[in-house]
C-alpha positions as YAML, in Angstrom:
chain: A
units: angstrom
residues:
- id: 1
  name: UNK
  ca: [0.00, 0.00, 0.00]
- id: 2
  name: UNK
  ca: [1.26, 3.19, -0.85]
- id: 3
  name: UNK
  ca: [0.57, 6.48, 1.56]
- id: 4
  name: UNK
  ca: [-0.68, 8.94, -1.35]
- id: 5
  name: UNK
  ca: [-2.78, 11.78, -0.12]
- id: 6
  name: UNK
  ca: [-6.28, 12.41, -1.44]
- id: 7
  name: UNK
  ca: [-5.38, 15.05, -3.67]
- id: 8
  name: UNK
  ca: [-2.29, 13.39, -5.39]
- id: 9
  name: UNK
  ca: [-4.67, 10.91, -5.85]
- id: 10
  name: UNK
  ca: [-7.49, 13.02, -7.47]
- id: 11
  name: UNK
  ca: [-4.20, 13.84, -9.72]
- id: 12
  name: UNK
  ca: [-3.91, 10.65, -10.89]
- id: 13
  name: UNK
  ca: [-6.87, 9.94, -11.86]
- id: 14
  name: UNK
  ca: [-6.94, 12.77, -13.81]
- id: 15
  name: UNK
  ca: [-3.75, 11.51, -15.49]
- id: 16
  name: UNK
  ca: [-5.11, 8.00, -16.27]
- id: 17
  name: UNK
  ca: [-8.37, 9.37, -17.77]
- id: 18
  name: UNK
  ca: [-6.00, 11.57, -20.21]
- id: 19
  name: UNK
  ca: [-4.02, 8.61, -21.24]
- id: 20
  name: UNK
  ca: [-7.17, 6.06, -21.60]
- id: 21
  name: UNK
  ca: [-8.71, 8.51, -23.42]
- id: 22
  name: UNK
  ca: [-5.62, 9.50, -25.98]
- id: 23
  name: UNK
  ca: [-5.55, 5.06, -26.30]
- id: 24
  name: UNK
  ca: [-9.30, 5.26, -27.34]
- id: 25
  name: UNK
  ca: [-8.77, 8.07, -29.71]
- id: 26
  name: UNK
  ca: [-5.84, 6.98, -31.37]
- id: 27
  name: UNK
  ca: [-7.13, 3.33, -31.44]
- id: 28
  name: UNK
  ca: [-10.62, 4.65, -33.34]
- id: 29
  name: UNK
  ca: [-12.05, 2.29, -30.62]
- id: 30
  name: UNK
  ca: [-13.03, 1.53, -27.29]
- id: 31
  name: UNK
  ca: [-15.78, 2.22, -24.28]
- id: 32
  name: UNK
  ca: [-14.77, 5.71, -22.46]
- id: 33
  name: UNK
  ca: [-17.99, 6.29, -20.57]
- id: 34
  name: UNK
  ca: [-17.49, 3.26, -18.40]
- id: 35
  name: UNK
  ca: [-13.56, 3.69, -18.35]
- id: 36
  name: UNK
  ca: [-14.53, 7.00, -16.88]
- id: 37
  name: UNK
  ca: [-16.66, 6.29, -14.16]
- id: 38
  name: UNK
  ca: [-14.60, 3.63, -13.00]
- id: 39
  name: UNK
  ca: [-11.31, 5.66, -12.85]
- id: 40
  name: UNK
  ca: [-11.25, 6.98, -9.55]
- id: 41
  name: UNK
  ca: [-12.14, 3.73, -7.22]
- id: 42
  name: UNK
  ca: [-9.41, 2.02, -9.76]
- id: 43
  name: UNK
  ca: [-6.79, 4.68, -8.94]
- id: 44
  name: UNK
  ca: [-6.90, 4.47, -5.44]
- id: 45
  name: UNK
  ca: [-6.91, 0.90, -5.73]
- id: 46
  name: UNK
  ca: [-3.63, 0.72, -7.36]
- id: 47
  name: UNK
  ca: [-1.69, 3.58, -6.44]
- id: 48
  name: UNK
  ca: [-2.99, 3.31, -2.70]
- id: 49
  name: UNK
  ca: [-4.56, 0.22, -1.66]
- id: 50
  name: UNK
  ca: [-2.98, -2.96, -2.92]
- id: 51
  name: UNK
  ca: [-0.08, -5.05, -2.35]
- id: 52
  name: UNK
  ca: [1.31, -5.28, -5.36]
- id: 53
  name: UNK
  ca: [5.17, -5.56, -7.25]
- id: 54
  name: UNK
  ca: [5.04, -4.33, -10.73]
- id: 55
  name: UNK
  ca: [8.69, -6.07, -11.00]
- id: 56
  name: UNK
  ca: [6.89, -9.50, -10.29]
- id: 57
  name: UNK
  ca: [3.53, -9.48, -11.70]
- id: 58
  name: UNK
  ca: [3.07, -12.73, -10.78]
- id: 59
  name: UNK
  ca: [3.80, -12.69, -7.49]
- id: 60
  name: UNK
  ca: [2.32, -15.04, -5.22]
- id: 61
  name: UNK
  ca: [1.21, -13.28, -2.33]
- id: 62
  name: UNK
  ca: [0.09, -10.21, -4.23]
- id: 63
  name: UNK
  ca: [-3.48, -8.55, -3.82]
- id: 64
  name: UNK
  ca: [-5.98, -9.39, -7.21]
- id: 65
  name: UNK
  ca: [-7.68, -7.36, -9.41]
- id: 66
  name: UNK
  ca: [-10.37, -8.52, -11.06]
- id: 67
  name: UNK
  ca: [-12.39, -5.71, -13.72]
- id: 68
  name: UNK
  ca: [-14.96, -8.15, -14.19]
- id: 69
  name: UNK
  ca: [-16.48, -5.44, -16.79]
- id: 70
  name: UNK
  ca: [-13.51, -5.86, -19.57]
- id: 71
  name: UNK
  ca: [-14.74, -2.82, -22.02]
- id: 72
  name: UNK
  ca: [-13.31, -0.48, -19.19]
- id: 73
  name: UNK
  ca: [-9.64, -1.71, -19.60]
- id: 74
  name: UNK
  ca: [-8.39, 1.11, -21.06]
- id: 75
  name: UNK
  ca: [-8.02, 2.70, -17.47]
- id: 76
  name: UNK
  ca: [-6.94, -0.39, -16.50]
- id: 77
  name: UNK
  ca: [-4.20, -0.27, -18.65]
- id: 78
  name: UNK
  ca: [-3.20, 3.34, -17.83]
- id: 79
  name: UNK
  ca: [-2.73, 2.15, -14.47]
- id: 80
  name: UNK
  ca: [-0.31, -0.82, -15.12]
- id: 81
  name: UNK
  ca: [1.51, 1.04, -17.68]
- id: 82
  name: UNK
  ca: [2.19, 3.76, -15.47]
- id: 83
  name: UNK
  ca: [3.35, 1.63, -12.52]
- id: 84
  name: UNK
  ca: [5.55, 0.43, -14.97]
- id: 85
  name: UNK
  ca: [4.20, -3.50, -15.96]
- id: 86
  name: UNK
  ca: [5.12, -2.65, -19.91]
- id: 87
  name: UNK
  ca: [6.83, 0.85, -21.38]
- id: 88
  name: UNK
  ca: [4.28, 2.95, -21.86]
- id: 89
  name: UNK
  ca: [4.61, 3.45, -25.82]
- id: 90
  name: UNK
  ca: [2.56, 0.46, -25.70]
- id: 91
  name: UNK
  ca: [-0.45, 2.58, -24.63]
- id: 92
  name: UNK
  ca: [0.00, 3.34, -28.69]
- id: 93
  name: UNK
  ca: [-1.11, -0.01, -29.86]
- id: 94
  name: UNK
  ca: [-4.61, -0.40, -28.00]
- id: 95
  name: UNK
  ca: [-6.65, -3.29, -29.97]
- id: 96
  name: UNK
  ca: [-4.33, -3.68, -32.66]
- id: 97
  name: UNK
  ca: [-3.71, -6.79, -34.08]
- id: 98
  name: UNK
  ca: [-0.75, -9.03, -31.78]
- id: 99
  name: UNK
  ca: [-1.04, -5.83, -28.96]
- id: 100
  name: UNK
  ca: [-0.52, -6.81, -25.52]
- id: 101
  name: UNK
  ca: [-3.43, -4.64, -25.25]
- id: 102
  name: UNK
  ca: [-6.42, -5.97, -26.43]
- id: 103
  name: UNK
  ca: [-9.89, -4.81, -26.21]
- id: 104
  name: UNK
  ca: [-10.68, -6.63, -22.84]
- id: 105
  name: UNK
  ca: [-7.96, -7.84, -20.78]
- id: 106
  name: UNK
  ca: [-5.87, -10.95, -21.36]
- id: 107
  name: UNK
  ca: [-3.89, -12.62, -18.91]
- id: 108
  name: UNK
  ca: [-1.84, -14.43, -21.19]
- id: 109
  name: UNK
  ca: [-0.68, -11.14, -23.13]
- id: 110
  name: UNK
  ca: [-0.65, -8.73, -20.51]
- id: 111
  name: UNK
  ca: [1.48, -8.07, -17.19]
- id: 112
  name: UNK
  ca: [-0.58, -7.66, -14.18]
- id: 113
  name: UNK
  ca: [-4.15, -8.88, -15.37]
- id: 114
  name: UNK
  ca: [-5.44, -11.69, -12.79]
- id: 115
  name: UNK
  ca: [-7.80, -13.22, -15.19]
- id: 116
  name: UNK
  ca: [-9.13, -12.76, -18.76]
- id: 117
  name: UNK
  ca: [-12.73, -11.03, -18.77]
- id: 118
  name: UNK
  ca: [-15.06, -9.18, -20.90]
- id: 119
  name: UNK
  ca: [-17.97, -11.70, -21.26]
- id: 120
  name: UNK
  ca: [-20.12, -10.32, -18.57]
- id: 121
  name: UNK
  ca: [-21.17, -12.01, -15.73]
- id: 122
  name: UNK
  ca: [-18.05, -14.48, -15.24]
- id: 123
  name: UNK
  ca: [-15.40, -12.16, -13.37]
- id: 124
  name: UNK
  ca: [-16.98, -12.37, -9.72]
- id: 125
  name: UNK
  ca: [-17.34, -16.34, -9.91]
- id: 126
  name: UNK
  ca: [-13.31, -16.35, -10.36]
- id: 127
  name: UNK
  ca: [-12.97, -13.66, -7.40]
- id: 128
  name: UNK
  ca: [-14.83, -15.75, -5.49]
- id: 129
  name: UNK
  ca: [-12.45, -18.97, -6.38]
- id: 130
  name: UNK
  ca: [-9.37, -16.90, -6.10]
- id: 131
  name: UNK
  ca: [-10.16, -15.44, -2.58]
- id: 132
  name: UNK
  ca: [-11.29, -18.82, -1.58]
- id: 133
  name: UNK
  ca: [-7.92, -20.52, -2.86]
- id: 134
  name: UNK
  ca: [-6.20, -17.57, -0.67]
- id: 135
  name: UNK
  ca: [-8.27, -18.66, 2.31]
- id: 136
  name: UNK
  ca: [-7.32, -22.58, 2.23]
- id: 137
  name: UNK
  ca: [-3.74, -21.51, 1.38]
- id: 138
  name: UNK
  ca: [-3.58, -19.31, 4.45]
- id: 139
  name: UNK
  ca: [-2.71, -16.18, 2.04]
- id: 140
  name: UNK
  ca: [-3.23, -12.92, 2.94]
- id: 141
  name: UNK
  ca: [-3.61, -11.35, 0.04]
- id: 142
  name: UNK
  ca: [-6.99, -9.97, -1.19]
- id: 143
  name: UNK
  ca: [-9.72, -9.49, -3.61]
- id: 144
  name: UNK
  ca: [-11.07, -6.96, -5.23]
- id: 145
  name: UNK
  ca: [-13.64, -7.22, -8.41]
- id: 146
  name: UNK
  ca: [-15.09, -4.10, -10.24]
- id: 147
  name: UNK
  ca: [-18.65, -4.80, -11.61]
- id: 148
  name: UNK
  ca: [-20.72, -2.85, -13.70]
- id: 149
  name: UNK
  ca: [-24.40, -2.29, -12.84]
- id: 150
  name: UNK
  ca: [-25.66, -3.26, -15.77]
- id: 151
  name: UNK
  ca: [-23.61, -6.73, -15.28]
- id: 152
  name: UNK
  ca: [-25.49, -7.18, -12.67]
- id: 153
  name: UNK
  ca: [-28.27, -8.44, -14.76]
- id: 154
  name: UNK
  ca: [-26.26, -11.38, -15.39]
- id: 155
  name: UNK
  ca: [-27.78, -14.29, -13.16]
- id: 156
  name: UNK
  ca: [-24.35, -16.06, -12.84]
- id: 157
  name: UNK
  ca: [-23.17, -12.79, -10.94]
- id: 158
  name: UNK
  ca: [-25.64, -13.68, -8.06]
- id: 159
  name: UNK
  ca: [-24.69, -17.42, -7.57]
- id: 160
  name: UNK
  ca: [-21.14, -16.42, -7.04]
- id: 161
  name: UNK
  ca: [-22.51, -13.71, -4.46]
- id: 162
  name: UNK
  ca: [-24.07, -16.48, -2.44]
- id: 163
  name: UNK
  ca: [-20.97, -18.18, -2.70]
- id: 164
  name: UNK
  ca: [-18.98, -15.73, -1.15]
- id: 165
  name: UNK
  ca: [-21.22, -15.39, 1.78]
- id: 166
  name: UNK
  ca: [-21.34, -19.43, 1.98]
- id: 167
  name: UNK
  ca: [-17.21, -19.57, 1.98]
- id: 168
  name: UNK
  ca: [-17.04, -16.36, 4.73]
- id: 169
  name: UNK
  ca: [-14.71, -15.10, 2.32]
- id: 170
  name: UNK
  ca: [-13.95, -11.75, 4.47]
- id: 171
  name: UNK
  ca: [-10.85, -11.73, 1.69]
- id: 172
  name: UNK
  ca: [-12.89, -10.37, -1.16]
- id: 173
  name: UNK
  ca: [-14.46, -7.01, -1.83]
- id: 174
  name: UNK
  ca: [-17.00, -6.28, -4.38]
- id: 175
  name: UNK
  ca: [-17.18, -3.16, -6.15]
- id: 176
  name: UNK
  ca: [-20.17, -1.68, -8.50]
- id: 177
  name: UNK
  ca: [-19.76, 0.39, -11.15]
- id: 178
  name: UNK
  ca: [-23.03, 1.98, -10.53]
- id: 179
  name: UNK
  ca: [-23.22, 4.75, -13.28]
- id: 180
  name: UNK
  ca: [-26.88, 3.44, -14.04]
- id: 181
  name: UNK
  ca: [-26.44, 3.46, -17.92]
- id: 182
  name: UNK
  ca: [-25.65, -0.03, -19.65]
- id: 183
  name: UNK
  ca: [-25.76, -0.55, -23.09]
- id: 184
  name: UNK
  ca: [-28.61, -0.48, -24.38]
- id: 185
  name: UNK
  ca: [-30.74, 2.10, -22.27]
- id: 186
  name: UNK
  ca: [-30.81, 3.55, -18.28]
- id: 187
  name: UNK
  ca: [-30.34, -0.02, -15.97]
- id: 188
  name: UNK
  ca: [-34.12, 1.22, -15.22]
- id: 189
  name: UNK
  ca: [-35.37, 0.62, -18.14]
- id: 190
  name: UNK
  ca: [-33.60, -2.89, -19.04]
- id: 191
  name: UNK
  ca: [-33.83, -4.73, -15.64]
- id: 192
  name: UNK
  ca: [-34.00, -2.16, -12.43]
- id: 193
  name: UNK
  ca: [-32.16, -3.24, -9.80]
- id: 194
  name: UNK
  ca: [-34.03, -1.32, -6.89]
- id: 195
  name: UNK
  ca: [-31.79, -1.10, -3.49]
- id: 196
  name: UNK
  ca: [-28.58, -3.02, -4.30]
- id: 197
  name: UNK
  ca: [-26.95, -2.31, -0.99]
- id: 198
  name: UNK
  ca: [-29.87, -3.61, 0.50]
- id: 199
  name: UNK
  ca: [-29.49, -7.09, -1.59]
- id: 200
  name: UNK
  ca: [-25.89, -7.17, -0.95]
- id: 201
  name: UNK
  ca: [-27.00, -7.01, 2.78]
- id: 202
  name: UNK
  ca: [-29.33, -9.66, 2.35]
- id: 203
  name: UNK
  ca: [-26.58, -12.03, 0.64]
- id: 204
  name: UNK
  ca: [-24.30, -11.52, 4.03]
- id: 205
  name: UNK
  ca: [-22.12, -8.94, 2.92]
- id: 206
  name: UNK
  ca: [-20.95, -5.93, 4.77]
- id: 207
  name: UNK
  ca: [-21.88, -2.97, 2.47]
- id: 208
  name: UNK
  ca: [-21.08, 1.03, 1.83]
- id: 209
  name: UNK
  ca: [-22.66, 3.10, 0.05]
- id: 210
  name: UNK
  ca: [-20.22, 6.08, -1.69]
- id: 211
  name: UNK
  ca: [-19.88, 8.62, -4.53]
- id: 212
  name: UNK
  ca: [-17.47, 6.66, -6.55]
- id: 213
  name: UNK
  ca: [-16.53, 9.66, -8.07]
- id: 214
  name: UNK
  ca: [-15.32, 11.17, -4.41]
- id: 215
  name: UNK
  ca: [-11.87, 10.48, -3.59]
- id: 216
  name: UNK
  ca: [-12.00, 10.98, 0.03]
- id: 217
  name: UNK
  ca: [-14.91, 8.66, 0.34]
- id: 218
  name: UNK
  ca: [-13.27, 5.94, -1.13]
- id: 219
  name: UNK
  ca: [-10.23, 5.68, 0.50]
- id: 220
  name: UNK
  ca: [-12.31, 6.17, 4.11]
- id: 221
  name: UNK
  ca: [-14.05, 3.56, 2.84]
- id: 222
  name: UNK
  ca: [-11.18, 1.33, 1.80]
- id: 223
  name: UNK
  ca: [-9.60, 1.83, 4.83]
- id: 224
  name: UNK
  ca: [-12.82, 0.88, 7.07]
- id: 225
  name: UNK
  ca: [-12.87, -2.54, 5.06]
- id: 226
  name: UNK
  ca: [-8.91, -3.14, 5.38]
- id: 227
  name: UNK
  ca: [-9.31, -2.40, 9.60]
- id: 228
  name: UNK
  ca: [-12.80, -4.56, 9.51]
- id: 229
  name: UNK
  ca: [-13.03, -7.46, 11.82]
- id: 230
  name: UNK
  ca: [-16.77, -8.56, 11.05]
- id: 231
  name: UNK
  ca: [-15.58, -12.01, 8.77]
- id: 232
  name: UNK
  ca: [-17.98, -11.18, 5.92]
- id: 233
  name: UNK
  ca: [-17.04, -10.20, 2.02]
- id: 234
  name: UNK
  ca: [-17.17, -6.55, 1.45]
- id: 235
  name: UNK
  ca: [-19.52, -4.65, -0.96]
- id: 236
  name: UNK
  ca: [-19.07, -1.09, -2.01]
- id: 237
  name: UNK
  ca: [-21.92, 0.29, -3.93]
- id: 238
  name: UNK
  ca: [-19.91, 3.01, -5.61]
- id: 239
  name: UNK
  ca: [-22.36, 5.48, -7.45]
- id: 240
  name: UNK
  ca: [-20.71, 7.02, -10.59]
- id: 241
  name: UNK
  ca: [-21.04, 9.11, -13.75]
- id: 242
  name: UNK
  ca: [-20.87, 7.34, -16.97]
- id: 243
  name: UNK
  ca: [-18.12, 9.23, -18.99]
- id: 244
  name: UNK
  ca: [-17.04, 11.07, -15.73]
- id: 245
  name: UNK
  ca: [-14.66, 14.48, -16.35]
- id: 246
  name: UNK
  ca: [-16.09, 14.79, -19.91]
- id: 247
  name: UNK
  ca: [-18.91, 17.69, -20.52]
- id: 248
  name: UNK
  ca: [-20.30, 16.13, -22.97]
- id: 249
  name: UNK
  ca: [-19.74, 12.69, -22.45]
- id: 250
  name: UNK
  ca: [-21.10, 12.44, -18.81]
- id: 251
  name: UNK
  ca: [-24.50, 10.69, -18.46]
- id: 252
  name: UNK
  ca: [-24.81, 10.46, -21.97]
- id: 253
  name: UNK
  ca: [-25.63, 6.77, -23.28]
- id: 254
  name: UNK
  ca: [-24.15, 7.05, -26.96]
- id: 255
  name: UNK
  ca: [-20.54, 7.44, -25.18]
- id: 256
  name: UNK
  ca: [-20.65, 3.99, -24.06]
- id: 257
  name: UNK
  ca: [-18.87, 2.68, -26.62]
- id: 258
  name: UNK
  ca: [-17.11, 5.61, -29.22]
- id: 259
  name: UNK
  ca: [-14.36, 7.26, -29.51]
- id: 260
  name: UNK
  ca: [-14.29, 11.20, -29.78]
- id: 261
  name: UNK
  ca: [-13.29, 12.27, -33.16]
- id: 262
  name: UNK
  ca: [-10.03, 15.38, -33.46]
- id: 263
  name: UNK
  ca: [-12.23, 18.11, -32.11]
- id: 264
  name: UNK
  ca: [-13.96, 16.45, -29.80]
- id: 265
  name: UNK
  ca: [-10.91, 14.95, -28.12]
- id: 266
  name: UNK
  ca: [-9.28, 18.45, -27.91]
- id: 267
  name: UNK
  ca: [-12.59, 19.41, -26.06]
- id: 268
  name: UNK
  ca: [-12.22, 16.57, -23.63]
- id: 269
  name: UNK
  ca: [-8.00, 16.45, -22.69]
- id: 270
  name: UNK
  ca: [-8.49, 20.71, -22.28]
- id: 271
  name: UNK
  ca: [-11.79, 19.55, -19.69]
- id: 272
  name: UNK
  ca: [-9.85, 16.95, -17.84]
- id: 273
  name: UNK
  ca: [-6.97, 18.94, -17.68]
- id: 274
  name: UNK
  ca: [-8.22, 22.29, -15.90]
- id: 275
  name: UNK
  ca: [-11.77, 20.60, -14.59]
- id: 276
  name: UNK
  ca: [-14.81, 22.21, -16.43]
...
């Protein structure tokens, strides 16, 4: 864990939003809205939180990071490549053909992803095995996996949360994307999801509620859940904006998925860069 304050924190976010959003537009391709929302609770996860040795990506006793929704790796990406798992002129070859990059994570091409996801639904079930693995080899490490809201439509999603109440698996720590757009429409109008603290509480997990979007609430929140005693998985119920420190992309559905042509990606490095 690394002691960064709040505000060099709120920095780098800034930073990694910048670089996964020069990726997408030099790529033609890729999904900043949910890259976005996600990037603050994925900042001070890596530059804060975890255990982790960019020197040894394998390493055994690390902490895991699981970004169960894949189309967000670009910020992913800006993360590792900044903490120095590749060189970062690789940030230049997002989804080309034989990158290391590709347009949701691999394991087997890139440093420092845990598991291969991007078909939704799947990346809590391996949490839930890896954090249970950790547990019968009397690890310490832990377990965190990003969801998006929308994923949470999956039904495969719900069996592993039952399963991670079942195992007492106080070693993993769910967190939702909850930016309330998916897709194809508001999470509303697909499949609402009413209270989902209020499920997660129901499933056996200790839960918070935060503005994923707030530094200081998330790291007060991750450190309540490191000091936590109670022997229960963790749920944050993070609420975001989709497209987060974009004018024009924030809440808007059509930014889901598309990259900002010349002028619009002028628009949006000038916005992250002095905060419109």
């Amino acid at each position: 864990m690394k002691n960064m304050s709040v505000e060099a924190l709120k920095e780098q976010a800034k930073e990694l939003r910048k670089t996964a959003l020069a990726m997408i537009y030099e790529a033609q391709s890729g999904h900043p809205g949910g890259a976005f929302s996600a990037a603050d609770l994925i900042t001070a996860l890596y530059y804060r939180e975890m255990k982790l040795d960019p020197q040894t990506p394998n390493w055994a006793d690390r902490d895991r990071f699981i970004l169960s929704k894949g189309h967000a790796c670009p910020i992913q990406y800006a993360a590792l490549g900044s903490l120095g798992y590749f060189d970062r002129e690789v940030f230049h070859t997002l989804r080309k053909e034989g990158s290391i990059l590709q347009g949701h994570p691999d394991m087997k091409k890139c440093p420092g992803i845990d598991i291969s996801t991007g078909s939704l639904g799947q990346g809590l079930s391996c949490g839930v095995g890896m954090a249970l693995a950790g547990k019968r080899d009397n690890k310490d490490y832990r377990v965190f996996v990003m969801v998006g809201d929308g994923e949470l439509d999956e039904g495969q999603v719900w069996e592993a949360v039952m399963a991670g109440n079942a195992w007492k698996l106080d070693n993993l720590t769910v967190m939702i994307d909850n930016n309330s757009l998916q897709l194809d429409g508001t999470c509303d109008q697909v499949i609402p999801h009413l209270d989902l603290t209020k499920k997660f509480e129901a499933f056996g997990y200790e839960t918070y509620e935060i503005d994923g979007n707030n530094m200081q609430e998330i790291v007060d929140t991750l450190d309540k859940i490191r000091e936590s005693k109670t022997g229960r998985p963790k749920c944050i119920n993070a609420h975001t904006v989709k497209g987060k420190g974009v004018s024009y992309m924030e809440n808007q559905l059509g930014w889901h998925g598309m990259a900002p042509n010349e002028e619009q990606y002028k628009i949006a490095v000038d916005e992250l860069e002095r905060g419109f």
